[in-house]
Backbone of each chain as ProteinMPNN parsed JSONL, in Angstrom:
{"seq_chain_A": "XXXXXXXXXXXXXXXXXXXXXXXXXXXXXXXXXXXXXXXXXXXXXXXXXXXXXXXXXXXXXXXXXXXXXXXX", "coords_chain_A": {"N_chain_A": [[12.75, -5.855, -37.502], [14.884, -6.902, -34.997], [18.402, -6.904, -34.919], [19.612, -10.021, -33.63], [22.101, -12.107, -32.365], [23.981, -14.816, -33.17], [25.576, -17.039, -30.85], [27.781, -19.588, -30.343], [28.653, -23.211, -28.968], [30.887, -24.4, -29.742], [34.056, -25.047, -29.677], [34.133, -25.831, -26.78], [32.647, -27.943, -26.759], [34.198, -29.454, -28.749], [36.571, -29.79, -26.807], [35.388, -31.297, -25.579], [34.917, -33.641, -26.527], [36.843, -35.569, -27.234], [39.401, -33.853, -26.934], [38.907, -32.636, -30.014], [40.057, -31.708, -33.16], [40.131, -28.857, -34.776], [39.919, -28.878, -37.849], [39.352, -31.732, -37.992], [37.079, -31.867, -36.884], [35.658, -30.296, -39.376], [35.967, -32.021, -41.649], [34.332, -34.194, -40.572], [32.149, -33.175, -40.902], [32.034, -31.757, -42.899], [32.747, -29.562, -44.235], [35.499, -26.826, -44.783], [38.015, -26.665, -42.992], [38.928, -23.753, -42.286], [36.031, -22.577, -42.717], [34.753, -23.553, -39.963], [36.112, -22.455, -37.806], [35.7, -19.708, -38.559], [33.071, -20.1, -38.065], [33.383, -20.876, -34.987], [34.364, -18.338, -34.073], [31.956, -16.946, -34.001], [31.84, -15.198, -36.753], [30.595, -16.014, -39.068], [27.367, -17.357, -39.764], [26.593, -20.53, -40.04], [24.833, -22.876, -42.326], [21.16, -23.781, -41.704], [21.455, -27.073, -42.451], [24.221, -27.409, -42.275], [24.604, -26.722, -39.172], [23.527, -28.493, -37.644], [24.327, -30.442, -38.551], [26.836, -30.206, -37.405], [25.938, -30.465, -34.999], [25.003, -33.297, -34.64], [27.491, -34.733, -34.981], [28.648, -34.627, -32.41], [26.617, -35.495, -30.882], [24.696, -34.296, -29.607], [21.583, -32.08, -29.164], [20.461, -29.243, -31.7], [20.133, -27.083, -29.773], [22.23, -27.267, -27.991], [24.237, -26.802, -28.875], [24.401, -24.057, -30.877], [23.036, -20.73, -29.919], [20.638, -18.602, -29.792], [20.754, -14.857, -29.299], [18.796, -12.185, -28.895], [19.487, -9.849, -28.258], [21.836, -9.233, -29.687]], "CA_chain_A": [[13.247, -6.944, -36.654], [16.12, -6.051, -34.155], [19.671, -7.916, -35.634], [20.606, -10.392, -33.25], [23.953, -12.735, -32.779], [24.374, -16.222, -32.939], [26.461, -17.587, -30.133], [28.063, -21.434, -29.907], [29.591, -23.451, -27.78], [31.862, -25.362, -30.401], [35.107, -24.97, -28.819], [34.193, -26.721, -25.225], [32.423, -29.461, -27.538], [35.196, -30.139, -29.479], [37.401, -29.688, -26.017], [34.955, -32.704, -24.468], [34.911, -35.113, -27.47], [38.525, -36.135, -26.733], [40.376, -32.794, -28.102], [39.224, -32.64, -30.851], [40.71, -30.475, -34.074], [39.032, -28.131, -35.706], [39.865, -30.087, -39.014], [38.748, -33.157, -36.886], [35.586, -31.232, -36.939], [35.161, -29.918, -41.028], [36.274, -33.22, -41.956], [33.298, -34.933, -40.072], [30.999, -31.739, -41.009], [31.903, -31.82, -44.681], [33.173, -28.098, -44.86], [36.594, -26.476, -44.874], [38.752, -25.839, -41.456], [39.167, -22.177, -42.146], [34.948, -22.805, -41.985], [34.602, -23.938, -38.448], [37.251, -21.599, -37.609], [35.006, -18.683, -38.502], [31.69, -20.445, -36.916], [33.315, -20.593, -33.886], [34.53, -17.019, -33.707], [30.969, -15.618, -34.843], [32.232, -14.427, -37.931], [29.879, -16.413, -39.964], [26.512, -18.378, -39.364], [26.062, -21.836, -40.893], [23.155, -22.894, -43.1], [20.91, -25.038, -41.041], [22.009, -28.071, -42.561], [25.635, -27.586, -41.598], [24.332, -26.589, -38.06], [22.586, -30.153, -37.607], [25.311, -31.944, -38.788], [27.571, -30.243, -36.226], [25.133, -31.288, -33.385], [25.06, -34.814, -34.687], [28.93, -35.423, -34.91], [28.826, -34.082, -31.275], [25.308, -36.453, -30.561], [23.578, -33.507, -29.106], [20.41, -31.354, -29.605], [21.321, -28.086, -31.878], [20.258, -25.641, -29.264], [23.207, -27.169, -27.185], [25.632, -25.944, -29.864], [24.201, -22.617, -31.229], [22.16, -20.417, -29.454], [20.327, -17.199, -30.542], [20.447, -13.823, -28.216], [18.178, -11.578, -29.457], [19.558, -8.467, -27.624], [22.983, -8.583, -30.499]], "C_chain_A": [[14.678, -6.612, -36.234], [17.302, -7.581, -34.782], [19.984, -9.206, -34.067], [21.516, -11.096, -33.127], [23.351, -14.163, -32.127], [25.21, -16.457, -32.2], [26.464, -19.207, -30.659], [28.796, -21.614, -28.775], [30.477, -24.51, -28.759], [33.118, -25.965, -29.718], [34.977, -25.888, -27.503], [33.783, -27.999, -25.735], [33.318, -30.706, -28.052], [36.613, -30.58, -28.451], [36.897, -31.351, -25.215], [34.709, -33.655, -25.264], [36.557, -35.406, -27.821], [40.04, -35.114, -27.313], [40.439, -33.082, -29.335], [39.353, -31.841, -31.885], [39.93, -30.18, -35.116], [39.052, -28.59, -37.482], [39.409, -31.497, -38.964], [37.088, -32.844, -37.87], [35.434, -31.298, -38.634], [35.121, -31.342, -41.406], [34.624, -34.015, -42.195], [32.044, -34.097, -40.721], [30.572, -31.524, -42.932], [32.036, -30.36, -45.178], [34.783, -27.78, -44.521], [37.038, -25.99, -43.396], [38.27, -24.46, -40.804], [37.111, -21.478, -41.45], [34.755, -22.421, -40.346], [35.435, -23.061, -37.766], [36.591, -20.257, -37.511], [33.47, -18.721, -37.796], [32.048, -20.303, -35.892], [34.147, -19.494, -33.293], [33.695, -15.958, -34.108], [31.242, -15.083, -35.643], [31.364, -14.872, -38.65], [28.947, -17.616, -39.248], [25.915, -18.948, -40.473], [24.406, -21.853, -41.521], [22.47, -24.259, -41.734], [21.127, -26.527, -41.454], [23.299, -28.518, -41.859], [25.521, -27.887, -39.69], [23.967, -28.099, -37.71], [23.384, -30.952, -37.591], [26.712, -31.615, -38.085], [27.317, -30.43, -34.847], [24.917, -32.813, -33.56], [26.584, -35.344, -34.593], [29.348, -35.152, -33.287], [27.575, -34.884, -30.274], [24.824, -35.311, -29.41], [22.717, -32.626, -29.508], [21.529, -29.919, -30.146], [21.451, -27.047, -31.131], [21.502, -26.024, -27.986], [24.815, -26.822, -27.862], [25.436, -25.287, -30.052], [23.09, -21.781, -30.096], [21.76, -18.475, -29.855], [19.84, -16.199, -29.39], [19.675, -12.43, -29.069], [18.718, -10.149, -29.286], [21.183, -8.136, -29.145], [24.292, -8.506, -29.495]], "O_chain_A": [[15.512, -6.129, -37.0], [17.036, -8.769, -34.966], [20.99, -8.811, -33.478], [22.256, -10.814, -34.07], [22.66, -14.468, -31.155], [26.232, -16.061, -32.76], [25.549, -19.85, -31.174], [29.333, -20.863, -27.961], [30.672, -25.598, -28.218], [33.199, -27.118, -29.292], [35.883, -26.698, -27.307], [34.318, -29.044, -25.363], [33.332, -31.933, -27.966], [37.502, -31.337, -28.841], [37.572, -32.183, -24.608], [34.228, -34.668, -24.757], [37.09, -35.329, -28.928], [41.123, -35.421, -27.81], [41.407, -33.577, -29.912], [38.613, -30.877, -31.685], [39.319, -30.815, -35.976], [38.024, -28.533, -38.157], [39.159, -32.213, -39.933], [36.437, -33.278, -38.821], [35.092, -32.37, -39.132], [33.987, -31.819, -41.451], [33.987, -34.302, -43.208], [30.99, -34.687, -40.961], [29.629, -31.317, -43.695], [31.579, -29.965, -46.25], [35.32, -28.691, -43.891], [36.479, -25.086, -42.775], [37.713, -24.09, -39.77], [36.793, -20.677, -40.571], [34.653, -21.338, -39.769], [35.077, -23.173, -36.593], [36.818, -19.596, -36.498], [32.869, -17.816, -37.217], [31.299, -19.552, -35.268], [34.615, -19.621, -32.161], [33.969, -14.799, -34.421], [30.853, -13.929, -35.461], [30.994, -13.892, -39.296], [29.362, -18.5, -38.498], [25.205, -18.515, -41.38], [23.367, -21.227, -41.316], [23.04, -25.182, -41.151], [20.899, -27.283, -40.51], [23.498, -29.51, -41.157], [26.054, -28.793, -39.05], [25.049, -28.646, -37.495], [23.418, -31.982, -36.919], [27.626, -32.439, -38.092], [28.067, -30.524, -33.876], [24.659, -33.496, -32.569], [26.764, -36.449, -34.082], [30.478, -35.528, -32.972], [27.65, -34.837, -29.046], [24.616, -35.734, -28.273], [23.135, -32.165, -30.571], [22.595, -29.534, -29.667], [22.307, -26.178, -31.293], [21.706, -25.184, -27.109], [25.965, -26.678, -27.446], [26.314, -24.648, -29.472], [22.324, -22.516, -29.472], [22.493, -17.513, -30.082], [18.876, -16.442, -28.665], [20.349, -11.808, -29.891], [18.417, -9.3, -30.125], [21.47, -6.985, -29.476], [25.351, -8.025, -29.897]]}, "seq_chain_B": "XXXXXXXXXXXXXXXXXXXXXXXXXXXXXXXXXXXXXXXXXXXXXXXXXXXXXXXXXXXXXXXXXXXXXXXXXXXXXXXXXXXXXXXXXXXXXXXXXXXXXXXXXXXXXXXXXXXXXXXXXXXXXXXXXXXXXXXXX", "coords_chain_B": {"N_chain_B": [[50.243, -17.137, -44.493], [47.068, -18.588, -43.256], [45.361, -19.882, -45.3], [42.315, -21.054, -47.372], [41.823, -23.246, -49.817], [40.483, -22.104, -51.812], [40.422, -19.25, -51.65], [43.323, -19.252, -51.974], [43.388, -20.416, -54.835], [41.207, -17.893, -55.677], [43.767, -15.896, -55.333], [45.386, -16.286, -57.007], [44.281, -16.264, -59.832], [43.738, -13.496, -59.623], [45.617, -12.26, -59.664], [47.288, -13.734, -61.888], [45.562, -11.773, -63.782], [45.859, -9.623, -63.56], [48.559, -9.624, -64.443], [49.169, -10.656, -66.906], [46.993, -9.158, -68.37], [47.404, -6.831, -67.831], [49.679, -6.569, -69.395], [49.033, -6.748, -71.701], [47.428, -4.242, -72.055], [49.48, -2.435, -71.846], [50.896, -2.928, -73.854], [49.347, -2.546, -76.479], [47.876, -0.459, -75.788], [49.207, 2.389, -76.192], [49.308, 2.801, -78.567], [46.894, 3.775, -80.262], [44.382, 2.544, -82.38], [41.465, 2.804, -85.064], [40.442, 0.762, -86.017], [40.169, -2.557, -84.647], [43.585, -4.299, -85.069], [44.798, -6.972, -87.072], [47.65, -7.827, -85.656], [46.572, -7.398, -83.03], [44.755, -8.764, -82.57], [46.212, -10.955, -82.412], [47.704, -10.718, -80.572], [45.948, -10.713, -78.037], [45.024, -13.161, -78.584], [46.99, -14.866, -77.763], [47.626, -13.499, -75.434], [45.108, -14.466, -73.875], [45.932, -17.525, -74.19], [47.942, -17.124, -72.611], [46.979, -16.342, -70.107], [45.305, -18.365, -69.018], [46.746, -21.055, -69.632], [49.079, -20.219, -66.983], [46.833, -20.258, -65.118], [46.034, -22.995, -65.317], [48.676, -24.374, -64.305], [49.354, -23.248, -62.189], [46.935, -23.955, -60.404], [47.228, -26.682, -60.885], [49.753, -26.696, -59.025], [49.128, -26.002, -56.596], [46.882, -27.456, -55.292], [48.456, -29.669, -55.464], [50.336, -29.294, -53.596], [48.693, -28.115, -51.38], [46.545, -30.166, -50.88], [44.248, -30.003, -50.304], [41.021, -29.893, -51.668], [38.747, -28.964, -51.171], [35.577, -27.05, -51.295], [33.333, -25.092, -49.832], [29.934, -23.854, -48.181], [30.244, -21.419, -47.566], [32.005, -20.641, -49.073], [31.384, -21.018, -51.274], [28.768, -19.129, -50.673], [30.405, -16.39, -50.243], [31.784, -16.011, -52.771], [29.556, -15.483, -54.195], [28.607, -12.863, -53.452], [30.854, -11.452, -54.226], [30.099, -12.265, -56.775], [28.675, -10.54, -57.762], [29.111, -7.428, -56.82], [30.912, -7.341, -59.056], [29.237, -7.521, -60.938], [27.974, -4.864, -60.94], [29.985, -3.829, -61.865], [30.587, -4.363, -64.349], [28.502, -4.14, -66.092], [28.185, -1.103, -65.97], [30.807, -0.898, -67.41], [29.666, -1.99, -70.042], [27.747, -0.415, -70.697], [29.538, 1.875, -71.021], [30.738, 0.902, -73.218], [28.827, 0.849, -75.309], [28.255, 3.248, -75.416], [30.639, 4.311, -76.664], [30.781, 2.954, -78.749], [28.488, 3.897, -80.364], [29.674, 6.608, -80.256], [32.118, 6.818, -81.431], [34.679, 6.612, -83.948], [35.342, 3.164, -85.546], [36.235, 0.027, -84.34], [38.052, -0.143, -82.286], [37.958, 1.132, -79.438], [35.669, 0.933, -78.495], [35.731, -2.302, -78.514], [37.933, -2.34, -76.813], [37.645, -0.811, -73.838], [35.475, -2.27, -73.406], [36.872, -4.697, -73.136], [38.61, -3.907, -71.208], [37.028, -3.489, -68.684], [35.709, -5.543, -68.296], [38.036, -7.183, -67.265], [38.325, -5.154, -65.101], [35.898, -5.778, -63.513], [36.043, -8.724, -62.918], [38.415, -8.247, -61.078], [37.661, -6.892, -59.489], [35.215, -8.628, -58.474], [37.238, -10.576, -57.472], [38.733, -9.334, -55.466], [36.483, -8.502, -53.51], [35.704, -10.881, -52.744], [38.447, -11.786, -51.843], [38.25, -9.763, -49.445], [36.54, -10.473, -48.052], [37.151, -13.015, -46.945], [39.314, -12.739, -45.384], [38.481, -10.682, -43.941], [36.946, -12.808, -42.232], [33.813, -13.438, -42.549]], "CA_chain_B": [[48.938, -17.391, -43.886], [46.142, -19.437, -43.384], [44.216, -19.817, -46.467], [41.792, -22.522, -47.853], [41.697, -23.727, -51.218], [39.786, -21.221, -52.681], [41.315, -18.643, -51.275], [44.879, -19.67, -53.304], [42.753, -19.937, -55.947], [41.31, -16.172, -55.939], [44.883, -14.699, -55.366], [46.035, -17.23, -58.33], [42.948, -15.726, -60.589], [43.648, -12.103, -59.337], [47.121, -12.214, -60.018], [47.167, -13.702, -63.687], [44.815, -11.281, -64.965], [47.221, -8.498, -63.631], [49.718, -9.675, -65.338], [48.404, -10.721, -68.276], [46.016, -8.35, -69.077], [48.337, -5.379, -67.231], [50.8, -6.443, -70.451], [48.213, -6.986, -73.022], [47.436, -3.061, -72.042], [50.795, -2.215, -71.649], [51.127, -3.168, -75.404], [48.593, -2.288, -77.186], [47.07, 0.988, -75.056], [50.514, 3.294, -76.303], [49.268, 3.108, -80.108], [45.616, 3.239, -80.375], [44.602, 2.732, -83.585], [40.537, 3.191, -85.303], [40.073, -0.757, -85.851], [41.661, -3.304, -84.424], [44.203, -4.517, -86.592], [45.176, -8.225, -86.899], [48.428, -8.035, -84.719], [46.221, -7.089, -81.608], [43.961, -10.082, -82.179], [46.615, -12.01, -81.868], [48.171, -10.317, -78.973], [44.732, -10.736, -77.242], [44.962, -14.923, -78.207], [48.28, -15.042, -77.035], [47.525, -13.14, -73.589], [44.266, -15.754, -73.061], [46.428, -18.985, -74.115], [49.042, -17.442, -71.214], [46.185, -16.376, -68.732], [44.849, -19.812, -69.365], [48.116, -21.94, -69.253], [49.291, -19.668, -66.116], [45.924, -20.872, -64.193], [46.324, -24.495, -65.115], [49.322, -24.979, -63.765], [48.826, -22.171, -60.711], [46.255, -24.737, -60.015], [47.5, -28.225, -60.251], [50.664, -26.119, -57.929], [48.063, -25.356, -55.622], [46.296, -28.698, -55.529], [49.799, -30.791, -55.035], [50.778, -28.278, -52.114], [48.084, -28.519, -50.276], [46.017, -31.544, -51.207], [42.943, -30.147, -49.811], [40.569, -28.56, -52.547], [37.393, -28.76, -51.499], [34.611, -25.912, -50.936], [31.614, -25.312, -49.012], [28.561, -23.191, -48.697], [30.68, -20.416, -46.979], [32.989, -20.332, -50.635], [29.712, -20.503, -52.338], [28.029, -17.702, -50.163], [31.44, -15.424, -50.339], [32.074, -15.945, -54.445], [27.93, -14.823, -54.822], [28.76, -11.719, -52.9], [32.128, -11.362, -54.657], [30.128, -11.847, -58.287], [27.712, -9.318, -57.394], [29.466, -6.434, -56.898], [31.79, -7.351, -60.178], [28.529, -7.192, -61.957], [27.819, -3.707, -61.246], [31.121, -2.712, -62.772], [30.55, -4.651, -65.982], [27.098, -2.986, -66.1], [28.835, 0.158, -66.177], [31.263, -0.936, -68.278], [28.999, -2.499, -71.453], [27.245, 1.074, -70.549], [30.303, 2.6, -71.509], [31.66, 0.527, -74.004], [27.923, 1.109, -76.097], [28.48, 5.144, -75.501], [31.941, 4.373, -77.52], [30.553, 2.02, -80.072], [28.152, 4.944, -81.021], [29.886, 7.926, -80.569], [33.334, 7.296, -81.775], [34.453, 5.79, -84.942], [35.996, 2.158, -85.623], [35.964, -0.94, -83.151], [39.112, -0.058, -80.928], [37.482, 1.865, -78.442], [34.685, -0.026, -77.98], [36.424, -3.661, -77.796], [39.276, -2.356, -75.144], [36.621, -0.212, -73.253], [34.455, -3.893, -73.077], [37.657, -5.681, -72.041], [39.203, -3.752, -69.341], [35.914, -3.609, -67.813], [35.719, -7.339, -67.934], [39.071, -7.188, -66.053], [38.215, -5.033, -63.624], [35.08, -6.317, -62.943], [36.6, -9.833, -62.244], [39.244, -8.2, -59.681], [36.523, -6.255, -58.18], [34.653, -10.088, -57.96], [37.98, -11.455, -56.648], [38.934, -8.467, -54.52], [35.456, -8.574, -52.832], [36.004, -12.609, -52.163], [39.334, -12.142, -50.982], [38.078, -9.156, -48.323], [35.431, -10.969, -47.14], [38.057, -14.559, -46.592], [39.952, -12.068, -44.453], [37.418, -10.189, -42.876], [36.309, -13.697, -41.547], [32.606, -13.694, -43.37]], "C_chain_B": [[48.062, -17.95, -43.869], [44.822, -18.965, -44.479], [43.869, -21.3, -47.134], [41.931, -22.085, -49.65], [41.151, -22.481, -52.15], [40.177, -19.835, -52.85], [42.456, -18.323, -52.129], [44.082, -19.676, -54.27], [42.51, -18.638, -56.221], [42.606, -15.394, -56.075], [45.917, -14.951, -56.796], [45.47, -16.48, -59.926], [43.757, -14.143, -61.245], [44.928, -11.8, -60.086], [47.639, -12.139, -61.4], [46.784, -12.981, -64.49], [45.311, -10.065, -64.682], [47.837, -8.588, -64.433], [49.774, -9.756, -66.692], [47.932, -9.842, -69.079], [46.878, -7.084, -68.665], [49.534, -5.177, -68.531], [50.222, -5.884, -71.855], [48.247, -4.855, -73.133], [48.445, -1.793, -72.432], [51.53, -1.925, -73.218], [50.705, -2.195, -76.081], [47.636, -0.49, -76.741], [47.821, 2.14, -76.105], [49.936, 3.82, -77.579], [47.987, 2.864, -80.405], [45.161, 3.759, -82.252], [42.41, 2.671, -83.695], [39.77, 1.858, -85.356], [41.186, -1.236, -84.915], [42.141, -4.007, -84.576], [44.751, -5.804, -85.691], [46.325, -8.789, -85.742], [47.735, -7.991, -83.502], [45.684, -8.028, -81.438], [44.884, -11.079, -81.924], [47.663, -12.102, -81.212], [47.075, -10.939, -77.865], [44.829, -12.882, -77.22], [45.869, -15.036, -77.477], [48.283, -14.67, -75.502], [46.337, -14.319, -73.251], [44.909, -17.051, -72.911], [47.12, -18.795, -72.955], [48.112, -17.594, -69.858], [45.899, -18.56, -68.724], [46.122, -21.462, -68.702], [48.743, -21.171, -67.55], [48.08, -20.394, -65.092], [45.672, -22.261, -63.953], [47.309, -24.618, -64.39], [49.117, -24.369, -62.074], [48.189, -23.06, -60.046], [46.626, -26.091, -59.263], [48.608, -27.79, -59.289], [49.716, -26.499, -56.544], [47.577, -26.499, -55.18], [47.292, -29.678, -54.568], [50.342, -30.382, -53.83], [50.258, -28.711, -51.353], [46.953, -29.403, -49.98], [44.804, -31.193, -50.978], [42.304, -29.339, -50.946], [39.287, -28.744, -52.474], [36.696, -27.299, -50.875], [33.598, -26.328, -50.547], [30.755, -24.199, -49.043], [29.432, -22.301, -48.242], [31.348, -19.976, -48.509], [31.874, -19.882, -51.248], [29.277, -18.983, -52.045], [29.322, -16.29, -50.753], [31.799, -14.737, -52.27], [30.446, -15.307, -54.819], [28.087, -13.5, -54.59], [29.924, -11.139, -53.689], [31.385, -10.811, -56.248], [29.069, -10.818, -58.324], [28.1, -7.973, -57.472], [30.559, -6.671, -58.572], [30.577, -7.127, -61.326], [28.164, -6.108, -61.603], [28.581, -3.2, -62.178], [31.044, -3.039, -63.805], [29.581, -3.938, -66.208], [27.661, -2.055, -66.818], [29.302, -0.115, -67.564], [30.468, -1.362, -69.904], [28.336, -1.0, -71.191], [28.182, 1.684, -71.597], [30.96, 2.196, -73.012], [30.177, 0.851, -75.646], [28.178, 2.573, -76.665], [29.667, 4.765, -76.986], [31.76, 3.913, -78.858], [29.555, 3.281, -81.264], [28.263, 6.349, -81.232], [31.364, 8.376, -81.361], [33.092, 6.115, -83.007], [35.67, 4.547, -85.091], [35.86, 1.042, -84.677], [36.991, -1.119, -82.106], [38.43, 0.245, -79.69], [36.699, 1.0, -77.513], [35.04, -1.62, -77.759], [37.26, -3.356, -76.699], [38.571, -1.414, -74.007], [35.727, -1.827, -72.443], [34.987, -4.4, -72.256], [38.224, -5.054, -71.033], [37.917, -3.704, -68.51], [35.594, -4.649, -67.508], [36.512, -7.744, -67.102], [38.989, -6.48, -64.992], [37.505, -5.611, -63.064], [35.502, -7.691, -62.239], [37.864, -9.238, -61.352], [38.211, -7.765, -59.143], [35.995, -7.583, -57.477], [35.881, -10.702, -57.063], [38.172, -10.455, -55.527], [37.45, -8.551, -53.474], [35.54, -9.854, -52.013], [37.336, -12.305, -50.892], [39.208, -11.105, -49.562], [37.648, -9.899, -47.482], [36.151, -12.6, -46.199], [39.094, -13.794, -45.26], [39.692, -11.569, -43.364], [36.869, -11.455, -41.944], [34.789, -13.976, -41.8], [32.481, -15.187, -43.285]], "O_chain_B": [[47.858, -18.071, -45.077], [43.878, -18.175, -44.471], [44.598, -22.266, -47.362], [42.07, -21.064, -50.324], [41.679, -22.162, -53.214], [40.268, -19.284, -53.947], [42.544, -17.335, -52.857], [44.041, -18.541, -54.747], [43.331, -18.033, -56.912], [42.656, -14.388, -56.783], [46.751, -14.249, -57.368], [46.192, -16.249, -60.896], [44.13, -13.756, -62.352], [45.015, -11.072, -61.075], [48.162, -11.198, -61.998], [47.15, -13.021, -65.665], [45.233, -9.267, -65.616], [47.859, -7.734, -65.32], [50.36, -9.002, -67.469], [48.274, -9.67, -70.249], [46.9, -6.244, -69.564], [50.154, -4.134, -68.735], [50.623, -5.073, -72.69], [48.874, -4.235, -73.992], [48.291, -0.721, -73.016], [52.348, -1.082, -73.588], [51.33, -1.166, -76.342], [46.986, 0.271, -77.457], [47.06, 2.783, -76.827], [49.969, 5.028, -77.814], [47.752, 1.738, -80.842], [45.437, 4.716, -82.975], [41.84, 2.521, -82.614], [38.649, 1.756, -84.858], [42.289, -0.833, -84.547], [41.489, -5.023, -84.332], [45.025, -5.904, -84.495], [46.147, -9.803, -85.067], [48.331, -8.654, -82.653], [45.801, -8.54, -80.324], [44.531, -12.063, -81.274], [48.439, -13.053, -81.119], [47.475, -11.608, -76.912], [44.736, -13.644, -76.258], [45.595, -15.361, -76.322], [48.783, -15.324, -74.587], [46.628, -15.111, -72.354], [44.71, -17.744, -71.914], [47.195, -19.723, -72.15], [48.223, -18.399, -68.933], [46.497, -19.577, -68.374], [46.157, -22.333, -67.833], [48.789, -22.133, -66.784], [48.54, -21.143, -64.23], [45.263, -22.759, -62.904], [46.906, -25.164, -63.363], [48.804, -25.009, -61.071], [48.662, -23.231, -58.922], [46.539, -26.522, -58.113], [48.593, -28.615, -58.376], [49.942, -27.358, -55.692], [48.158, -26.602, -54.099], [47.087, -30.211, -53.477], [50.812, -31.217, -53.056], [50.722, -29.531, -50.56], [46.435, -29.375, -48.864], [43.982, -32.005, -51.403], [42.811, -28.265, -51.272], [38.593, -28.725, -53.49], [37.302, -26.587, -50.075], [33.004, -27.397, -50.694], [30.848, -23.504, -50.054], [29.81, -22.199, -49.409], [31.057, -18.867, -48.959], [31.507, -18.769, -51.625], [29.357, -17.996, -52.776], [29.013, -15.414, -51.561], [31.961, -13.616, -52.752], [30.341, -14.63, -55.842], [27.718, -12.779, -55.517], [29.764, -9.919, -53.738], [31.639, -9.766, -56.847], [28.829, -10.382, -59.45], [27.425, -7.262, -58.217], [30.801, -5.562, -59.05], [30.841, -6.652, -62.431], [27.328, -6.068, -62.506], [28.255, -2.422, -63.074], [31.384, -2.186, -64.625], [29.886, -2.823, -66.633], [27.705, -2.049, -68.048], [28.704, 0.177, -68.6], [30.968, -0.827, -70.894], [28.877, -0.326, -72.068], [27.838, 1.966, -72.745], [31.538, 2.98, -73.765], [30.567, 1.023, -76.8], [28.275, 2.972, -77.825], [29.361, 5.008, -78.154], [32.356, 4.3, -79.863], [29.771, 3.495, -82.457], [27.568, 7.115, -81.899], [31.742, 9.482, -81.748], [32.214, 5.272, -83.192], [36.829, 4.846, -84.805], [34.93, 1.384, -83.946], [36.935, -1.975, -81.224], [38.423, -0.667, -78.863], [36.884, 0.549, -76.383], [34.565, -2.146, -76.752], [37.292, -4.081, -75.704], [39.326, -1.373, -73.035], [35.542, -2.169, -71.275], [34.571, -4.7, -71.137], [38.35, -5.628, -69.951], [38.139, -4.031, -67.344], [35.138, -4.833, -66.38], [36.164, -8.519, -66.212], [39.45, -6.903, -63.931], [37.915, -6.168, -62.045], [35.314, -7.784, -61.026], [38.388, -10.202, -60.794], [37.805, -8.379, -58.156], [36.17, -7.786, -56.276], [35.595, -11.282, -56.015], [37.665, -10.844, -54.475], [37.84, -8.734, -52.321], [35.456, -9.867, -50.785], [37.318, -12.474, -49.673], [39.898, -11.428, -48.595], [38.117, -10.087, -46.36], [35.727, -13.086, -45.151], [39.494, -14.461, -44.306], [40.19, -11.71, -42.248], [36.34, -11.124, -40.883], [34.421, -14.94, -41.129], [31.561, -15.764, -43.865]]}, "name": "protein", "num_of_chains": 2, "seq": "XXXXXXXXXXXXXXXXXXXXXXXXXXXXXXXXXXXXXXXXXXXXXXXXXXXXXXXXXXXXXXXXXXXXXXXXXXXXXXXXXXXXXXXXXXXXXXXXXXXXXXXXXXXXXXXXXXXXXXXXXXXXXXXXXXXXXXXXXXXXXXXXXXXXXXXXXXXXXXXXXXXXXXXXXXXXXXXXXXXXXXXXXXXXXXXXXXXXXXXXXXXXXXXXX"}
């Protein structure tokens, strides 16, 4: 099975729910800054729980926050 | 630099058991003797009561600083990966520290053989953590 990369769109999310801060975010999410910080520079992909509960503090579907490119 | 909770913790960890255990060595390495004789045992209490007392307070420091101390599955995931590779090196080490127990004579060898391998192994575990907190993992 070919590797490939998790994209998000965190950043514009958090830019259109009234600026809000990436501690804003963990806070609401229930994980650490430095966290969300590394989700949304692809450095690390969430467990699907976490994922879920950063598309609900945002009230949209998860594939409008993560999305999976198969090509890497 | 930007570091979470856990983070300060590992470099808090890493640090103590340098020092600590870098003395304990420091001591006791110079004059190796066939057992090991009552003063060392209670060199060896004396270095855990400091490691020990050194990480309590390191802690509540740490704590009062920066108020935030919680962890999440990313700490979790990073510290599994971290104790993973620290258990190879103990591996090794109880490997080695058996070789000593049956090829040489007395219980020096084989107790300070055991424990620095216990100490490295836990930097290797923290050193692995703190790459991976850096690396962005």
């Amino acid at each position: 099975m070919g590797k490939g990369r998790i994209d998000n769109d965190i950043r514009t999310l958090r830019f259109h729910a009234g600026e809000m801060t990436q501690q804003e975010l963990a806070d609401r999410v229930g994980v650490t800054r430095q966290t969300i910080n590394t989700i949304e520079g692809n450095k690390y992909s969430p467990s699907l729980e976490v994922a879920f509960r950063i598309a609900r503090v945002f009230d949209v579907p998860i594939d409008r926050v993560f999305t999976y490119n198969e090509e890497g | 630099m930007d570091m979470a909770y856990r983070e300060k913790s590992l470099w808090l960890v890493g640090l103590s058991l340098i020092l600590v255990f870098g003395l304990y060595f420091w001591w006791v390495l110079p004059a190796p003797t066939a057992d090991v004789l009552p003063n060392q045992v209670g060199l060896f209490v004396g270095a855990v009561i400091l490691l020990v007392a050194l990480q309590v307070v390191g802690h509540g420091l740490i704590a009062v600083l920066d108020r935030r101390t919680e962890t999440d599955e990313r700490d979790r995931l990073i510290g599994l990966i971290g104790e993973r590779n620290g258990s190879f090196v103990l591996a090794v080490g109880v490997f080695l520290s058996l070789c000593a127990a049956v090829f040489t004579q007395g219980n020096f060898l084989f107790t300070h053989v055991l424990l620095a391998f216990w100490v490295l192994a836990s930097l290797v575990s923290i050193g692995t953590s703190l790459w991976l907190y850096r690396r962005g993992a």
